[in-house]
BABAVO-51689 format. One record per residue (C-alpha): residue number from 1; residue in three letters; x, y, z. Coordinates in steps of 0.25 Angstrom, whole numbers. Example, Ala and Ser with C-alpha at 12.3 -4.5 7.8 and 13.67 -1.06 7.14 Angstrom:
residues 2
<rec resi="1" resn="ALA" xx="49" yy="-18" zz="31"/>
<rec resi="2" resn="SER" xx="55" yy="-4" zz="29"/>
***
This chain:
residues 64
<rec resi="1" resn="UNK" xx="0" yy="0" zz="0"/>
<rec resi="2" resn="UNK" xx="12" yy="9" zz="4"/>
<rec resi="3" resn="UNK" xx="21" yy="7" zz="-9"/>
<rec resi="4" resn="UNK" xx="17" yy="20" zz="-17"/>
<rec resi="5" resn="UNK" xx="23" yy="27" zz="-4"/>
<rec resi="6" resn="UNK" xx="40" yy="25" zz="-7"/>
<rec resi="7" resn="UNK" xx="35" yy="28" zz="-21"/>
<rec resi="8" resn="UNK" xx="29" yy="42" zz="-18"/>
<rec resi="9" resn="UNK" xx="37" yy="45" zz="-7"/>
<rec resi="10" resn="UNK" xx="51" yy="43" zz="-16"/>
<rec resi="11" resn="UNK" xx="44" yy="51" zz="-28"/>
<rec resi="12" resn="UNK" xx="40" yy="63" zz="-19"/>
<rec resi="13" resn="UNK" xx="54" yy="63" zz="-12"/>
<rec resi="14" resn="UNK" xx="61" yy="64" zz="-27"/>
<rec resi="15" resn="UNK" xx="52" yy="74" zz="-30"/>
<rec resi="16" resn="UNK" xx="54" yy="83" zz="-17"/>
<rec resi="17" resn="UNK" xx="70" yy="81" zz="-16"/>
<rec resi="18" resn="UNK" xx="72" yy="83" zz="-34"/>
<rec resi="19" resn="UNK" xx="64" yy="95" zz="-31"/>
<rec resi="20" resn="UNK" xx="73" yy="100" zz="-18"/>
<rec resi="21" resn="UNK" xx="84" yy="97" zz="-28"/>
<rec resi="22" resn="UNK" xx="81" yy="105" zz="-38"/>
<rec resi="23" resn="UNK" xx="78" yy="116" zz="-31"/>
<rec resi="24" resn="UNK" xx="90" yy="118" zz="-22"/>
<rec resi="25" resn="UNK" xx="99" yy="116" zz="-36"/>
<rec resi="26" resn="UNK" xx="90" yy="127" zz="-42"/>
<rec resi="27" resn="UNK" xx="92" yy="136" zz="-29"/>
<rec resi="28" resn="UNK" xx="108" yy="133" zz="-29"/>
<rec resi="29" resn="UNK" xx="109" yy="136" zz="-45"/>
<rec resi="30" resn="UNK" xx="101" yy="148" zz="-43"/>
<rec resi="31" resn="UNK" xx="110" yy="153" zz="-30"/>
<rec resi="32" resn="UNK" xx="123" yy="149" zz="-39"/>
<rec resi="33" resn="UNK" xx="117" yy="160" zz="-49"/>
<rec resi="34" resn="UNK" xx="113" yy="169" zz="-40"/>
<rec resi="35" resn="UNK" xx="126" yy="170" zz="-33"/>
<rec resi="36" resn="UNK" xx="133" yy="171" zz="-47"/>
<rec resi="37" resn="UNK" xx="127" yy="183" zz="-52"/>
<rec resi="38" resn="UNK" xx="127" yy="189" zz="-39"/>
<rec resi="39" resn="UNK" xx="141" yy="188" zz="-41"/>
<rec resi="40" resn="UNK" xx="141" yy="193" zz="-54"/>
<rec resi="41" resn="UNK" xx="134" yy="205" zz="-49"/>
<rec resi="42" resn="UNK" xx="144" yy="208" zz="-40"/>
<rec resi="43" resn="UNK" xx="156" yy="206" zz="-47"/>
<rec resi="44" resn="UNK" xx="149" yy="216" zz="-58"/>
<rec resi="45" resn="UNK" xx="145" yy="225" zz="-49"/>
<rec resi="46" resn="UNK" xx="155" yy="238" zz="-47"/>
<rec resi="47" resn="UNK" xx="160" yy="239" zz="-32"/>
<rec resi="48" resn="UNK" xx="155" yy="252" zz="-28"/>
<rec resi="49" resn="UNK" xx="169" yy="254" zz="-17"/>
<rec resi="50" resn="UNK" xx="176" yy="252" zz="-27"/>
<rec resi="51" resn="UNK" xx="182" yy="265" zz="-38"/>
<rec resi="52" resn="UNK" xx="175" yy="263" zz="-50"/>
<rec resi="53" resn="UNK" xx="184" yy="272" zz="-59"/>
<rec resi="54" resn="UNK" xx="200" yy="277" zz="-54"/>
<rec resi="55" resn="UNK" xx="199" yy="289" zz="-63"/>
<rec resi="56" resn="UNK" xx="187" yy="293" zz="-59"/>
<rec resi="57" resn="UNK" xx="194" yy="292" zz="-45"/>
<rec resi="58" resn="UNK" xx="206" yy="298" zz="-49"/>
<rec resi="59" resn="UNK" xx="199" yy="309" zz="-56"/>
<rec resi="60" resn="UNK" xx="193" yy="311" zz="-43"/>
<rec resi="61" resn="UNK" xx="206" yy="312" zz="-35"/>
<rec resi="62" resn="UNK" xx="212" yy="323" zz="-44"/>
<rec resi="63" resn="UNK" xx="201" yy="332" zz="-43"/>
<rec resi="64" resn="UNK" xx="200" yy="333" zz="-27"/>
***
């Protein structure tokens, strides 16, 4: 009476657990891109400490 149990009970765990799978690669792959163009963003992003033109600086110097 009981043998459809193992059956849907192994079905519904492969469905369940290929599903968590899926969706923890999809969230690592997404925060793999993520991360990479925030990189990107900041690697293109001009530091605002830093001088953005010496002769413009130098320029300024001479007239003071």
């Amino acid at each position: 009476m009981y043998d459809w149990f193992p059956i849907v009970f192994i079905v519904f765990k492969v469905v369940v657990l290929g599903t968590g799978m899926f969706f923890a690669i999809k969230w690592h792959h997404d925060q793999a891109k993520k991360d990479a163009q925030d990189k990107r963003d900041a690697e293109a992003k001009p530091d605002p400490q830093a001088p953005q033109d010496r002769n413009a600086q130098q320029d300024d110097q001479r007239e003071a």
